[in-house]
N, CA and C atoms as a LAMMPS dump frame, in Angstrom:
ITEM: TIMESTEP
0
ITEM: NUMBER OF ATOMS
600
ITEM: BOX BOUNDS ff ff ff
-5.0000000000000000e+02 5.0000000000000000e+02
-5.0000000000000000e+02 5.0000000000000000e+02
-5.0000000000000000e+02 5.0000000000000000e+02
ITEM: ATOMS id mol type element x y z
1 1 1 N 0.837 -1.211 0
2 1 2 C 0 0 0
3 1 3 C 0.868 1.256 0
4 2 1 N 1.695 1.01 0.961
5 2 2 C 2.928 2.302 1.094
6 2 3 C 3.344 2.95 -0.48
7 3 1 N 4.257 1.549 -1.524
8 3 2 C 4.676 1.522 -2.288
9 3 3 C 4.027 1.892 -3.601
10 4 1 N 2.976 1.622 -3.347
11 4 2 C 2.092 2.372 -4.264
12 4 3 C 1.171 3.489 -4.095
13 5 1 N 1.849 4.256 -3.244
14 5 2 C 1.588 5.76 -3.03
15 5 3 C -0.005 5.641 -2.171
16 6 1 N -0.724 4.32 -1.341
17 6 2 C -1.262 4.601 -0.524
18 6 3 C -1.627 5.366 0.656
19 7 1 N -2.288 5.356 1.292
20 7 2 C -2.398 5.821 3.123
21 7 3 C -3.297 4.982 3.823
22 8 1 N -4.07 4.044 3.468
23 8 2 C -4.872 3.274 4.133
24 8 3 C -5.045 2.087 3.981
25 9 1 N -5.06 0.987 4.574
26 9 2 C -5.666 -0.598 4.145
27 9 3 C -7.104 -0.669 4.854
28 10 1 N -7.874 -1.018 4.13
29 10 2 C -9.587 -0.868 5.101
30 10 3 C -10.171 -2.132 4.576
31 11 1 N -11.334 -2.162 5.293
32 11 2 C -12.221 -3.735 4.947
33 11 3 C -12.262 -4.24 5.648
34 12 1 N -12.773 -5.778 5.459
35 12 2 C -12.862 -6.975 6.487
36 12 3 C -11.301 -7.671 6.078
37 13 1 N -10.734 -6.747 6.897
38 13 2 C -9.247 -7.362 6.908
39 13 3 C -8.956 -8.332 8.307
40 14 1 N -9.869 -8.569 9.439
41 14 2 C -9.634 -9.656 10.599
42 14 3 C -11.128 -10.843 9.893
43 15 1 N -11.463 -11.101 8.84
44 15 2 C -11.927 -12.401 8.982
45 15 3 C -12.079 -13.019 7.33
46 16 1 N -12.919 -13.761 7.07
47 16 2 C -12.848 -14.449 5.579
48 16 3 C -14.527 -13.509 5.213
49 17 1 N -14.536 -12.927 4.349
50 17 2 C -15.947 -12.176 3.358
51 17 3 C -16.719 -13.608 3.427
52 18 1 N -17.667 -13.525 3.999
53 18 2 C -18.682 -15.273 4.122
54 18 3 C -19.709 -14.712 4.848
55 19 1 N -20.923 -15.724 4.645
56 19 2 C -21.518 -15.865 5.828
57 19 3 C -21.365 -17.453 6.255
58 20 1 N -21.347 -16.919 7.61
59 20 2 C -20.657 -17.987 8.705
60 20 3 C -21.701 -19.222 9.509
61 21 1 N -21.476 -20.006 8.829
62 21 2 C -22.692 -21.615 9.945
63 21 3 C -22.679 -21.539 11.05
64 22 1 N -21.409 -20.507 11.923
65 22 2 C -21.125 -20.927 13.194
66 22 3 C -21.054 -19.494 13.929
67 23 1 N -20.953 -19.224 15.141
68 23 2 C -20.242 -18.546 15.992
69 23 3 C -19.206 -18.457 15.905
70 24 1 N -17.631 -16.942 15.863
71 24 2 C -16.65 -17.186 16.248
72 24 3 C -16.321 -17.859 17.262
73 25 1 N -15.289 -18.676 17.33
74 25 2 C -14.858 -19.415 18.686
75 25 3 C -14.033 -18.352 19.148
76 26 1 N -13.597 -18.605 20.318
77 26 2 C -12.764 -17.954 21.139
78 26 3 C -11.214 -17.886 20.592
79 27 1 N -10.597 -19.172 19.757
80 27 2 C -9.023 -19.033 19.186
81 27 3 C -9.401 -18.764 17.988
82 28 1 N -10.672 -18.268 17.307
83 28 2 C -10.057 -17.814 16.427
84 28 3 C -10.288 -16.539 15.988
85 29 1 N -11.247 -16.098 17.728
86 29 2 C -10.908 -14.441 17.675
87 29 3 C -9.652 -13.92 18.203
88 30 1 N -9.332 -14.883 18.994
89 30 2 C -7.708 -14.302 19.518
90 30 3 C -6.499 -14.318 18.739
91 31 1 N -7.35 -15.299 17.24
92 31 2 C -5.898 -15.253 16.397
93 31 3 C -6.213 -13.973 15.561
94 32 1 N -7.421 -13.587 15.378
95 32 2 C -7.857 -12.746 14.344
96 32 3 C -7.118 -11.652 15.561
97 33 1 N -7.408 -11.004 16.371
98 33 2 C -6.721 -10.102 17.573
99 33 3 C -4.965 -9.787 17.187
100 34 1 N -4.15 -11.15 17.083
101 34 2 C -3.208 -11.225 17.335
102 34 3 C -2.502 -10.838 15.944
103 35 1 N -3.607 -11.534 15.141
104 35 2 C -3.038 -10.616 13.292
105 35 3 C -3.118 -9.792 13.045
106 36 1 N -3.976 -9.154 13.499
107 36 2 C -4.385 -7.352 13.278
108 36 3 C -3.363 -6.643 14.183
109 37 1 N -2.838 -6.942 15.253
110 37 2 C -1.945 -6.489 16.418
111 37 3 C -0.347 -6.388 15.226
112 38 1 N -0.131 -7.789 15.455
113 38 2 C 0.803 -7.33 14.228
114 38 3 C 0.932 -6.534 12.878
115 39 1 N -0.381 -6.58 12.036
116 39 2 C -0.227 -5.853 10.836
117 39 3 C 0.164 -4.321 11.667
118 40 1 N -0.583 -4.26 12.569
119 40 2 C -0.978 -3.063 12.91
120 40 3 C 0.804 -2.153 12.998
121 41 1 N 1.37 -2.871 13.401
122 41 2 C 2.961 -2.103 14.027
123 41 3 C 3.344 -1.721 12.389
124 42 1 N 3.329 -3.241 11.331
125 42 2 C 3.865 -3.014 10.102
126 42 3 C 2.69 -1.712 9.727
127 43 1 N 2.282 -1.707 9.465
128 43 2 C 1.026 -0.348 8.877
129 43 3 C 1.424 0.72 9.411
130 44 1 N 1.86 0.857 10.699
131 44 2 C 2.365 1.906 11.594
132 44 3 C 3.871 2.715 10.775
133 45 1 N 4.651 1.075 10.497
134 45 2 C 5.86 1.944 10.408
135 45 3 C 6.334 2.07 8.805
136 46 1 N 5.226 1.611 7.969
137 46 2 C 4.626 2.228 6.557
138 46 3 C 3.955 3.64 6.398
139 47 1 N 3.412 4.315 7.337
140 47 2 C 3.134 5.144 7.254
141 47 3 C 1.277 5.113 6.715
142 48 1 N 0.843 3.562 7.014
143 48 2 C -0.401 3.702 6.78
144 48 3 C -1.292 3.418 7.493
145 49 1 N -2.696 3.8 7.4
146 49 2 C -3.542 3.672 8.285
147 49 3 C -4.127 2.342 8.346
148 50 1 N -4.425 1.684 9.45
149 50 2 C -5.62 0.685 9.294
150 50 3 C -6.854 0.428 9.859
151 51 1 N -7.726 0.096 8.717
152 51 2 C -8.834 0.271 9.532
153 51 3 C -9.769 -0.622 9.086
154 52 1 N -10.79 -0.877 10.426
155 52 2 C -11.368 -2.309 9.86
156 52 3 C -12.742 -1.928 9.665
157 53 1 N -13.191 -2.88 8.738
158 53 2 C -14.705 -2.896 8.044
159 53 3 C -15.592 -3.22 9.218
160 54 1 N -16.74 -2.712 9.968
161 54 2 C -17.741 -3.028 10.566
162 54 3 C -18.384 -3.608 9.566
163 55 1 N -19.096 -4.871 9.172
164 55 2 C -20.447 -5.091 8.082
165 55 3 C -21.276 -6.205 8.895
166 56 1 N -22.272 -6.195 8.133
167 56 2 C -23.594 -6.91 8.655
168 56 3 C -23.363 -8.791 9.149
169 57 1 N -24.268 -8.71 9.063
170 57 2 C -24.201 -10.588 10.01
171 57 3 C -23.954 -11.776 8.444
172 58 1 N -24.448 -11.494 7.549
173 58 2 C -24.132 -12.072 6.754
174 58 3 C -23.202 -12.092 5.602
175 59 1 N -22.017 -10.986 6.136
176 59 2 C -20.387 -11.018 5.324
177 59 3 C -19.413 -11.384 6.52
178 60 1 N -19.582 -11.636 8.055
179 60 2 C -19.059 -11.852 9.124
180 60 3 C -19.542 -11.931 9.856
181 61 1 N -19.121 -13.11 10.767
182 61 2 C -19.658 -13.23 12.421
183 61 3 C -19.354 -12.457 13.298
184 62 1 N -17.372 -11.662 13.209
185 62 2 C -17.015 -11.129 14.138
186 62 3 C -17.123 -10.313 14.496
187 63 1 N -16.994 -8.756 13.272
188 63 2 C -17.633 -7.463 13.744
189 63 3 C -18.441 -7.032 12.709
190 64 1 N -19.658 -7.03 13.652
191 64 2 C -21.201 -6.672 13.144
192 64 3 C -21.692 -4.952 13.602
193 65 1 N -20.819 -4.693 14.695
194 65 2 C -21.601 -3.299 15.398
195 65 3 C -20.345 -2.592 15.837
196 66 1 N -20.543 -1.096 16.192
197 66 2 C -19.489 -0.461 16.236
198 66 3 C -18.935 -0.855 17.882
199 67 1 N -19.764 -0.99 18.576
200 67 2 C -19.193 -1.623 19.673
201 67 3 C -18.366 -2.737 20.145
202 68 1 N -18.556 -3.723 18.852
203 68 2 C -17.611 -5.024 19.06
204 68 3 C -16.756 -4.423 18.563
205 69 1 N -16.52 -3.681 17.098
206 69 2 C -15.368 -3.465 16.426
207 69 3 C -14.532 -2.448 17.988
208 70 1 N -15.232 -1.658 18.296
209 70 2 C -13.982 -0.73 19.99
210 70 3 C -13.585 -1.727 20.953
211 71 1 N -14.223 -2.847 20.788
212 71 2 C -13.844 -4.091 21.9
213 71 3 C -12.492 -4.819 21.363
214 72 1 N -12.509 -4.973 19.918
215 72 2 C -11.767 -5.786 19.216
216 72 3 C -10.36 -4.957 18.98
217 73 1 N -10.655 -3.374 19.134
218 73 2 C -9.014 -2.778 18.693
219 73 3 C -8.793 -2.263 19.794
220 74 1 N -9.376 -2.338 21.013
221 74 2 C -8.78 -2.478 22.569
222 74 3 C -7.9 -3.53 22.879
223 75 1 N -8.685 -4.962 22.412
224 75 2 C -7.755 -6.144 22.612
225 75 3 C -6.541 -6.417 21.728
226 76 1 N -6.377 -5.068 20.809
227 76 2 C -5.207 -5.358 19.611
228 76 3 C -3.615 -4.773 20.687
229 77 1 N -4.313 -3.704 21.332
230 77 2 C -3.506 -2.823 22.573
231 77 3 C -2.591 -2.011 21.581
232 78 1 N -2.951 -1.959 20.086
233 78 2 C -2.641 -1.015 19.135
234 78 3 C -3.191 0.327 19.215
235 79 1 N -2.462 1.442 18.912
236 79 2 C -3.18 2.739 18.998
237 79 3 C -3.404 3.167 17.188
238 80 1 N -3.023 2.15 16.678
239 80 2 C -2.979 2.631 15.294
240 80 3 C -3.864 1.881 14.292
241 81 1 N -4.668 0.953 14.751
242 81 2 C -6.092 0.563 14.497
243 81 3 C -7.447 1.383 14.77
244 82 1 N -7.789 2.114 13.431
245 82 2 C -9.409 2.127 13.952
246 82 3 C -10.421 1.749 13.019
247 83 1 N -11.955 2.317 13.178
248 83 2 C -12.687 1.568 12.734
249 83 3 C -13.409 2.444 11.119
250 84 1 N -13.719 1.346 10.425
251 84 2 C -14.178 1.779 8.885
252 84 3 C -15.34 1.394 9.307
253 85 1 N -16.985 2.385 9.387
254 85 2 C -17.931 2.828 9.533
255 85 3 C -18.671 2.531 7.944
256 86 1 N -19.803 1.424 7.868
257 86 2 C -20.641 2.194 6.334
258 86 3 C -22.055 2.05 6.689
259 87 1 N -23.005 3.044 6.387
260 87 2 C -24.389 3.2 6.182
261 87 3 C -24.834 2.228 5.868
262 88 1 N -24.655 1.42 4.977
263 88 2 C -25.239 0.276 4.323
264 88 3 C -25.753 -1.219 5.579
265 89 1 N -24.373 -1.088 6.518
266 89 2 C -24.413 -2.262 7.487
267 89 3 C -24.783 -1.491 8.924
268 90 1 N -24.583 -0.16 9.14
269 90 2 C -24.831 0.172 9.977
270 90 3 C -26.357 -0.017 9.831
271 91 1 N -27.369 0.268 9.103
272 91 2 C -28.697 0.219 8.978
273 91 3 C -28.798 -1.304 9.082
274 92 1 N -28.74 -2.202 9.084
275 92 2 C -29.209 -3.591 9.522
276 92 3 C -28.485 -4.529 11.044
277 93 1 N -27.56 -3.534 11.038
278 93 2 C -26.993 -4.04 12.443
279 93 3 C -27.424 -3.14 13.751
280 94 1 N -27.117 -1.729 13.789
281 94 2 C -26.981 -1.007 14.822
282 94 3 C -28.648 0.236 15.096
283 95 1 N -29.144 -0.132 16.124
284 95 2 C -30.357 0.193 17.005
285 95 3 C -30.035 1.611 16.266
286 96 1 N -29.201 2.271 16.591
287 96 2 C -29.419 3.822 16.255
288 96 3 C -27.657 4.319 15.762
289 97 1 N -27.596 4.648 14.363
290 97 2 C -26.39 4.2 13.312
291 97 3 C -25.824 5.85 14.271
292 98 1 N -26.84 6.775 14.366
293 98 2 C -26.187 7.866 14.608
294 98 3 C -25.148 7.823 16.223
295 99 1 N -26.263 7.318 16.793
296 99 2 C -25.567 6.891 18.43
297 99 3 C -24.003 6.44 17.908
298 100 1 N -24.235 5.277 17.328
299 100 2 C -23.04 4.416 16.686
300 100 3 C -21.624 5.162 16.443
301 101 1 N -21.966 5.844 15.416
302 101 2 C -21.08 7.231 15.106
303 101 3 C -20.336 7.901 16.071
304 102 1 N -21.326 8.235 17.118
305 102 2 C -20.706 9.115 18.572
306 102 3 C -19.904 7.956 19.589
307 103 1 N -20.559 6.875 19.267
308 103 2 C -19.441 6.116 20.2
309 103 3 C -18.276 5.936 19.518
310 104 1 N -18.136 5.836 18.308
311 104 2 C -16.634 5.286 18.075
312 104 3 C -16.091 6.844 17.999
313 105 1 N -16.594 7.998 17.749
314 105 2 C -15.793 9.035 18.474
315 105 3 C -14.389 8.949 17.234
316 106 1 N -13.179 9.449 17.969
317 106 2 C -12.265 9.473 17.29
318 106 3 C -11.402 8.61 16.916
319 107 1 N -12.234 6.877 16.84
320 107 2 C -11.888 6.3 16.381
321 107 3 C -12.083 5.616 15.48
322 108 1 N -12.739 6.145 14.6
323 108 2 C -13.667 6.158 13.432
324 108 3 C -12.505 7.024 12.346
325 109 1 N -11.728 6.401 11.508
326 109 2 C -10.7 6.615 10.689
327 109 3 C -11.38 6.335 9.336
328 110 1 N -11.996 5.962 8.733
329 110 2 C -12.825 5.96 7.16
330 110 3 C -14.116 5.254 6.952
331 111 1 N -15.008 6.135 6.443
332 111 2 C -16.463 6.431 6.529
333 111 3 C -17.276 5.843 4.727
334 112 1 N -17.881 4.942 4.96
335 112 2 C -18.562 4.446 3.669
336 112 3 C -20.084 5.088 3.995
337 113 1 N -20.423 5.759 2.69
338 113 2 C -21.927 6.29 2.981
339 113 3 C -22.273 5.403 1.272
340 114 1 N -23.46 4.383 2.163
341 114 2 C -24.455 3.498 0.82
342 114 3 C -25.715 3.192 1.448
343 115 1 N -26.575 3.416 0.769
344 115 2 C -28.154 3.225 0.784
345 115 3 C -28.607 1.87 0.846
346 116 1 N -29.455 1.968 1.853
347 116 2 C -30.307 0.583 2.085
348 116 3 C -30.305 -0.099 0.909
349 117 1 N -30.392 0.24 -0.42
350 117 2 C -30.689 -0.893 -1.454
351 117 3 C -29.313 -1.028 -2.292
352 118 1 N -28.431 -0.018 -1.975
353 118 2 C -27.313 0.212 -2.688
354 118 3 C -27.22 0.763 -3.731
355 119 1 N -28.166 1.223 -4.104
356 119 2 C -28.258 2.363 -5.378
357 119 3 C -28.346 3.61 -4.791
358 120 1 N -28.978 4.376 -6.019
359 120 2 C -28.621 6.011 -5.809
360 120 3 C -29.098 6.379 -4.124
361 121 1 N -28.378 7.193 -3.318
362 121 2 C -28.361 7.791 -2.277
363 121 3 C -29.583 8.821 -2.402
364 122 1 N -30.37 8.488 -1.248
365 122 2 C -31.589 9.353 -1.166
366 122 3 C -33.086 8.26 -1.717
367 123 1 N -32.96 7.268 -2.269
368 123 2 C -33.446 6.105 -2.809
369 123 3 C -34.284 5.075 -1.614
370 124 1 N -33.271 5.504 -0.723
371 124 2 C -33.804 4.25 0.494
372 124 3 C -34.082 4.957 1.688
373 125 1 N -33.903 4.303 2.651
374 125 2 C -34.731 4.802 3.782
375 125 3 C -33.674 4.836 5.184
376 126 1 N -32.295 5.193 4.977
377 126 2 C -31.613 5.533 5.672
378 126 3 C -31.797 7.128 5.967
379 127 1 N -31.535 7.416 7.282
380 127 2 C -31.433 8.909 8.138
381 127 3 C -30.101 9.655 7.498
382 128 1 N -30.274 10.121 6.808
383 128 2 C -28.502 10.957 6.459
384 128 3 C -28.177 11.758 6.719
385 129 1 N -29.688 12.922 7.746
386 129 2 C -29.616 13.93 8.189
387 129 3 C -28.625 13.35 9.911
388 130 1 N -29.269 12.493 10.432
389 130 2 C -28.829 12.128 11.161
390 130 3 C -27.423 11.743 11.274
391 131 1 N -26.939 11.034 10.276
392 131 2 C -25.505 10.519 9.804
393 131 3 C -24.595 11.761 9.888
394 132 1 N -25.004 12.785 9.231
395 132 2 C -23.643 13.777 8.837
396 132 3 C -24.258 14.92 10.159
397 133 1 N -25.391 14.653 11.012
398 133 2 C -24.89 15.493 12.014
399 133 3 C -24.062 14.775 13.106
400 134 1 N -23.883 13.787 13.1
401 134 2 C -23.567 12.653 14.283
402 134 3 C -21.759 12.552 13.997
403 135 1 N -21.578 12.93 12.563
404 135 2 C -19.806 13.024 12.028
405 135 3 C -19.449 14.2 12.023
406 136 1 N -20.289 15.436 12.487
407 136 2 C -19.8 16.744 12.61
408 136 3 C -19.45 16.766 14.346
409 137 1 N -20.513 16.316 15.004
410 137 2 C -20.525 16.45 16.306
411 137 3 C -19.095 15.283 16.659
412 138 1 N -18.571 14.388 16.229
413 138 2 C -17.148 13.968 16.746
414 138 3 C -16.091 14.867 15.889
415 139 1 N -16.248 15.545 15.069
416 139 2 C -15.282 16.484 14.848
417 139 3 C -14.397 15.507 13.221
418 140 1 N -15.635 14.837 12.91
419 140 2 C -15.016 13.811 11.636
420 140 3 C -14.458 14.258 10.178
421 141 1 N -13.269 14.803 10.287
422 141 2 C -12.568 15.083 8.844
423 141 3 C -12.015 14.405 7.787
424 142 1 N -11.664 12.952 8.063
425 142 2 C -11.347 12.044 7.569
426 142 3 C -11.811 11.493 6.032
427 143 1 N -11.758 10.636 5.147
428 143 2 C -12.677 10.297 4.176
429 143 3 C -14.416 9.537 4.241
430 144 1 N -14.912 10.641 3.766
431 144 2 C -16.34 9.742 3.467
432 144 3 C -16.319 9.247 1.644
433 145 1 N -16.771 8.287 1.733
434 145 2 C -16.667 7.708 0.173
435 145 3 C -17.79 7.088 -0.167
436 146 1 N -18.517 7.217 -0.913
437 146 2 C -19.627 6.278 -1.58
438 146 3 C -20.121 5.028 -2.359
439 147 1 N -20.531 4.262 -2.038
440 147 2 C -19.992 2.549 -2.169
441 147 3 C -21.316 2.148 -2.507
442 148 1 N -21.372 1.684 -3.79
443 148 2 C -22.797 1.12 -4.567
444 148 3 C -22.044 -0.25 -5.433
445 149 1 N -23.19 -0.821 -5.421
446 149 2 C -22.971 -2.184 -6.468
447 149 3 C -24.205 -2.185 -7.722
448 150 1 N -23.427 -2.666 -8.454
449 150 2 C -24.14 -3.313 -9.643
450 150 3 C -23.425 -4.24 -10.54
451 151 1 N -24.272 -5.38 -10.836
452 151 2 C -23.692 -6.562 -11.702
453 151 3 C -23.642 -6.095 -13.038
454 152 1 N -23.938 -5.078 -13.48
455 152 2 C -23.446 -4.732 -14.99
456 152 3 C -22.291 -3.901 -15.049
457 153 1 N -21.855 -3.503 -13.666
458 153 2 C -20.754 -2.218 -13.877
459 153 3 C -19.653 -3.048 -13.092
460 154 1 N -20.126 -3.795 -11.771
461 154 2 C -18.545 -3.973 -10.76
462 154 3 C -18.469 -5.581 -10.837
463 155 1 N -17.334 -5.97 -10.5
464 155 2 C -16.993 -7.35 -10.62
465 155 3 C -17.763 -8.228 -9.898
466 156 1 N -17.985 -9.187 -11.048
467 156 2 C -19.101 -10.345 -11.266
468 156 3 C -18.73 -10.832 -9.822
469 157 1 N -17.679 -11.368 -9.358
470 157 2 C -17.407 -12.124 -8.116
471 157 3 C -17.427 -11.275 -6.757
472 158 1 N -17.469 -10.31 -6.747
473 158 2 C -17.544 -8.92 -5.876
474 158 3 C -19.311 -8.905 -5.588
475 159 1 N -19.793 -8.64 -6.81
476 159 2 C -21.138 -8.395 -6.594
477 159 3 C -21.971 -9.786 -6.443
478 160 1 N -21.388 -11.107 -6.749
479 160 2 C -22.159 -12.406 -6.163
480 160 3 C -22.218 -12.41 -4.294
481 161 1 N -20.832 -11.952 -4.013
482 161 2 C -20.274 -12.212 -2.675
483 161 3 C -21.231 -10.89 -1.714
484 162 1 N -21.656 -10.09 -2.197
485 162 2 C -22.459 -8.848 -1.578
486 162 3 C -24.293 -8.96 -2.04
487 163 1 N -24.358 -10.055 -2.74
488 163 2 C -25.857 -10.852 -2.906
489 163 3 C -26.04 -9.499 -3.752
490 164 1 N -25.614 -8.905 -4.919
491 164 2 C -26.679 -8.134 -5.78
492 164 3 C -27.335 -9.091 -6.798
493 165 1 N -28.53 -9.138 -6.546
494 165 2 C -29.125 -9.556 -7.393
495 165 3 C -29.988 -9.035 -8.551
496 166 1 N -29.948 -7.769 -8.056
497 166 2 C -30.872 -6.88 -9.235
498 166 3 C -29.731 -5.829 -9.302
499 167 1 N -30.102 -5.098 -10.511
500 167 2 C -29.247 -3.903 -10.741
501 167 3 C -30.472 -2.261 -10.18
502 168 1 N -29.574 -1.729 -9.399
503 168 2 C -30.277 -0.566 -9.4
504 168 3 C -30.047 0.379 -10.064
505 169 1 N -28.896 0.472 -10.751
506 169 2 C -28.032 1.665 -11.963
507 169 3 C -27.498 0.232 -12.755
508 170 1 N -27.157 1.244 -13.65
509 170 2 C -26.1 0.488 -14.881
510 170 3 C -25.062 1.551 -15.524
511 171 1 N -25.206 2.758 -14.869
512 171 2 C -24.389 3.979 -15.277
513 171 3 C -23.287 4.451 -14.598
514 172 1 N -22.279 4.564 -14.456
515 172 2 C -21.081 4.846 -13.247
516 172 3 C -21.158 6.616 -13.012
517 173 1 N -21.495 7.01 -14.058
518 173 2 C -20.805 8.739 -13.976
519 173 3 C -21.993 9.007 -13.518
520 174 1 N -23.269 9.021 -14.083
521 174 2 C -24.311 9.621 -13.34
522 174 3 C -24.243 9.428 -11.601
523 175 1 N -24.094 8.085 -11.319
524 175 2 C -24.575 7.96 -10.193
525 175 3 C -23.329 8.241 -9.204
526 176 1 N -22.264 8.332 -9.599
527 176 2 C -20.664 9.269 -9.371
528 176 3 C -21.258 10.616 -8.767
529 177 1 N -21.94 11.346 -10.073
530 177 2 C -22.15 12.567 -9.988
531 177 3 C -23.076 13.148 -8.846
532 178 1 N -24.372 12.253 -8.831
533 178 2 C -25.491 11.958 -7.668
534 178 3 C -24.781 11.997 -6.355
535 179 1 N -24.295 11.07 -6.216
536 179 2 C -23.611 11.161 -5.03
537 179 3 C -22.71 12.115 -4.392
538 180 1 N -21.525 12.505 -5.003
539 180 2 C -21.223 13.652 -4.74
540 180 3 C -22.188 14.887 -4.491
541 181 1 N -22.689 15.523 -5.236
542 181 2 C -24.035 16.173 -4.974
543 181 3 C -24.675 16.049 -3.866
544 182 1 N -25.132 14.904 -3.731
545 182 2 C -26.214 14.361 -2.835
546 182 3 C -25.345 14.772 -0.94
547 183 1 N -23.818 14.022 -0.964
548 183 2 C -22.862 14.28 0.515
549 183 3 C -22.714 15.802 0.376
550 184 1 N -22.381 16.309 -0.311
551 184 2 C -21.905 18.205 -0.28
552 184 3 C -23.211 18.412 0.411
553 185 1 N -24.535 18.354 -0.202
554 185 2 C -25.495 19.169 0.475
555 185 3 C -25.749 18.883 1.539
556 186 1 N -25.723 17.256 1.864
557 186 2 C -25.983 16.976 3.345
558 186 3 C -24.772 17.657 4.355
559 187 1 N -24.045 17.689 3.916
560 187 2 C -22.754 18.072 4.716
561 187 3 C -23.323 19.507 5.129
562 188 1 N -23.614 20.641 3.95
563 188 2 C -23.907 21.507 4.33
564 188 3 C -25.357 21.863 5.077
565 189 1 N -26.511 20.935 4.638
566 189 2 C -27.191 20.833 5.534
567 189 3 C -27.148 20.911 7.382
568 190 1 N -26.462 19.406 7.155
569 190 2 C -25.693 19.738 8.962
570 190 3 C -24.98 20.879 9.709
571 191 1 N -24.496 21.362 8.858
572 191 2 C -23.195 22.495 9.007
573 191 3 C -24.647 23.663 9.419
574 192 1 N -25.662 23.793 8.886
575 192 2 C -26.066 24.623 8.529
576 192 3 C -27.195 24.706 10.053
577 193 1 N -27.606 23.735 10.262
578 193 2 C -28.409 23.072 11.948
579 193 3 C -27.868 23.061 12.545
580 194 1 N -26.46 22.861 12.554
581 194 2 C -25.508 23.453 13.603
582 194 3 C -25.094 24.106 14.218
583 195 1 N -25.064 25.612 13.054
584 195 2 C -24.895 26.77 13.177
585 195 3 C -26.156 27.619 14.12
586 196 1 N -27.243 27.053 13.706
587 196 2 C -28.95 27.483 13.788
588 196 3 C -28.733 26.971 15.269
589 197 1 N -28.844 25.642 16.091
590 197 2 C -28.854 25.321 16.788
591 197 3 C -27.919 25.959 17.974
592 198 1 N -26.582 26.368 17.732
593 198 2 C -25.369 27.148 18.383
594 198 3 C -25.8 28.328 18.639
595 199 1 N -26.85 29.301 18.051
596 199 2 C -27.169 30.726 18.376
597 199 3 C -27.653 30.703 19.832
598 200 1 N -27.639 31.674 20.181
599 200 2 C -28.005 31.933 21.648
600 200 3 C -29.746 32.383 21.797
């Protein structure tokens, strides 16, 4: 990652992309613990960040909610692990995505914003007002990025493994363009209730 002019490794980098028959066992969260502990020093003294994928119950058993993922990079006793946050899994895992947000606090290092169905943003029935006031209030500058699938545009084995089964776009630039659009205003939205809310 270094070598090719990176700054970050992110994803479900502590387990296998599956859904799982079983419960993690206990050795093979402590091995998943003990691999991330190590990448973590090498990532450190690369100069890159790492950070792990929170996703839903059916791409992993181990971290499903932002609370296991702060449990899991406590037990790394790394300071250079934190957590990769996305809309998409936060809406099927976590009681209240915004709460979510405020707990991982400043340890919330890269931010995926995708819609309940995974198409165009604003489409589904995620809170986004809620989302980008909940990343202003921890003081979140970091990357937000926008993450959609479709079997006519992204890789066939990518999009089997994330169950798309229908296409919601088939266009990359439009829905590029949407999106961008769509985070600026919310951003400034928040910015803007913030301000309103702060008056005396």
């Amino acid at each position: 990652m270094r070598d090719i002019g990176g700054s970050k490794l992110g994803g479900i980098l502590y387990s296998a992309h599956t859904k799982y028959g079983t419960m993690p066992s206990d050795r093979g969260r402590r091995n998943s613990v003990a691999a991330i502990a190590r990448t973590a020093e090498v990532a450190k003294s690369a100069g890159v960040d790492l950070v792990l994928e929170v996703v839903n119950r059916f791409e992993t058993n181990l971290l499903n909610t932002t609370a296991q993922g702060l449990e899991f990079i406590a037990a790394t006793g790394s300071d250079h692990v934190r957590l990769h946050l996305d809309t998409f899994h936060m809406n099927i895992e976590e009681a209240n995505p915004a709460a979510a947000i405020r707990l991982a606090g400043d340890k919330l290092g890269y931010f995926h914003i995708g819609e309940s169905n995974r198409g165009y943003l604003g489409d589904g029935v995620i809170d986004f007002a809620g989302i980008f006031d909940a990343l202003l209030d921890i003081g979140y500058e970091r990357d937000v990025t926008f993450e959609s699938f479709s079997g006519a545009v992204v890789d066939e084995s990518l999009s089997l493994a994330c169950a798309i089964w229908r296409d919601t776009w088939t266009e990359s630039l439009p829905l590029a363009r949407h999106a961008k659009a769509f985070i600026d205003l919310k951003v400034d939205e928040a910015a803007r209730r913030r301000a309103t809310n702060a008056r005396p």
